[in-house]
C-alpha positions in Angstrom: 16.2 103.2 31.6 13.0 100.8 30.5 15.2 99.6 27.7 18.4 98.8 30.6 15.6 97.1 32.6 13.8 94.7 29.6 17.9 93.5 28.7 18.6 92.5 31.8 15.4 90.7 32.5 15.9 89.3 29.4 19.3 88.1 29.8 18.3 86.6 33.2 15.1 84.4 32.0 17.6 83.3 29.3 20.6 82.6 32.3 17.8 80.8 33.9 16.0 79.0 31.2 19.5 77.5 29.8 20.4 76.5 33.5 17.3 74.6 34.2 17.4 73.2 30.8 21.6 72.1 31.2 20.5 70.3 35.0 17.7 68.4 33.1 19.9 66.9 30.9 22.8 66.2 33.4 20.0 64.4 35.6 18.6 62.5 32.3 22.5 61.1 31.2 23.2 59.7 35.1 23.8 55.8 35.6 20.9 55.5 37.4 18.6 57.3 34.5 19.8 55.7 31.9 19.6 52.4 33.6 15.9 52.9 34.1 15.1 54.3 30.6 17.0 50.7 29.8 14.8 48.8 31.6 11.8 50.5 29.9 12.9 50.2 26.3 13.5 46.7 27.0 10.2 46.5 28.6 8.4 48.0 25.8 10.6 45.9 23.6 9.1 43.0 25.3 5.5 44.0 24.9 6.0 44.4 21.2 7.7 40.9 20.9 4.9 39.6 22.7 2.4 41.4 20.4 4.4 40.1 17.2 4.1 36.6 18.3 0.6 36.9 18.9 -0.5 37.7 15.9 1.9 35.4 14.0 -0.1 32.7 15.9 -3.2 34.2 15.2 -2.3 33.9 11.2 -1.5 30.6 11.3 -4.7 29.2 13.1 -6.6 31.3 10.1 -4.3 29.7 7.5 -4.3 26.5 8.7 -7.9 26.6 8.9 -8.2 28.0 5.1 -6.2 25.3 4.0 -8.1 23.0 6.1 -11.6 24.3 4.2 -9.3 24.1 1.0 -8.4 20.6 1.0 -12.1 19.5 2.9 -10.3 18.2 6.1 -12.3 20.4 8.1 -15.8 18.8 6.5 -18.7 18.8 9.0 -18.9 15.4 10.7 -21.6 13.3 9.4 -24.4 12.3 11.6 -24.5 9.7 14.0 -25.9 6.5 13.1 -28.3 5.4 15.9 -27.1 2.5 18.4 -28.1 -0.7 16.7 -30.5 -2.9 18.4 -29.6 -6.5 19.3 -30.7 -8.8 17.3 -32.3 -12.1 19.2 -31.7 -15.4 17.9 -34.5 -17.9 16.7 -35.1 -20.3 19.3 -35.3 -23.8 18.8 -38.5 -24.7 20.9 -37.9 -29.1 19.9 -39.4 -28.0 16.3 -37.3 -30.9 14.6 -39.0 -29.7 11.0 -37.4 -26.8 10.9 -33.4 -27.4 12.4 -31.1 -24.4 12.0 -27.7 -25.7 12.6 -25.1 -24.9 9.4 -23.0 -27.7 9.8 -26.1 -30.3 9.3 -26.1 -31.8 5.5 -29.2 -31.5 4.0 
């Protein structure tokens, strides 16, 4: 009789394991699931993309700028001269000894 009673329970955890497991998949292959598992691949899809392009732009600032070192067109700026001062001209205070004009023969 125990072994009549272990088969059957047996039999009917099986019966219900296989039933629970056949609804899971008719509920998983439904427009509306598949619609949504869709939208998350494509989603994910997206993220991935954006990832990708990311660090494609990320290697080309570091290349550019090792090519930029390579070639010296990112040298360190030189120093800034200082303002230059302005330079006063020699007034002519009537001193006719000394005359400064350029276009007087001498």
């Amino acid at each position: 009789m125990f072994r009549r009673t272990f088969w059957f329970t047996a039999g009917a955890a099986a019966g219900v394991w296989a039933t629970t497991k056949v609804n899971r998949k008719l509920k998983q292959l439904t427009p509306e699931s598949l619609a949504a598992q869709a939208a998350n691949k494509a989603i994910d899809a997206g993220h991935r993309f954006k990832d990708f392009a990311l660090d494609v732009r990320d290697g080309m600032v570091q290349r550019e700028a090792e090519l930029g070192d390579a070639l010296g067109l990112n040298a360190p700026e030189l120093p800034e001269l200082p303002p230059q001062g302005r330079i006063v001209a020699i007034e002519n205070h009537n001193d006719t000894k000394y005359s400064y004009n350029r276009n007087e023969d001498h």
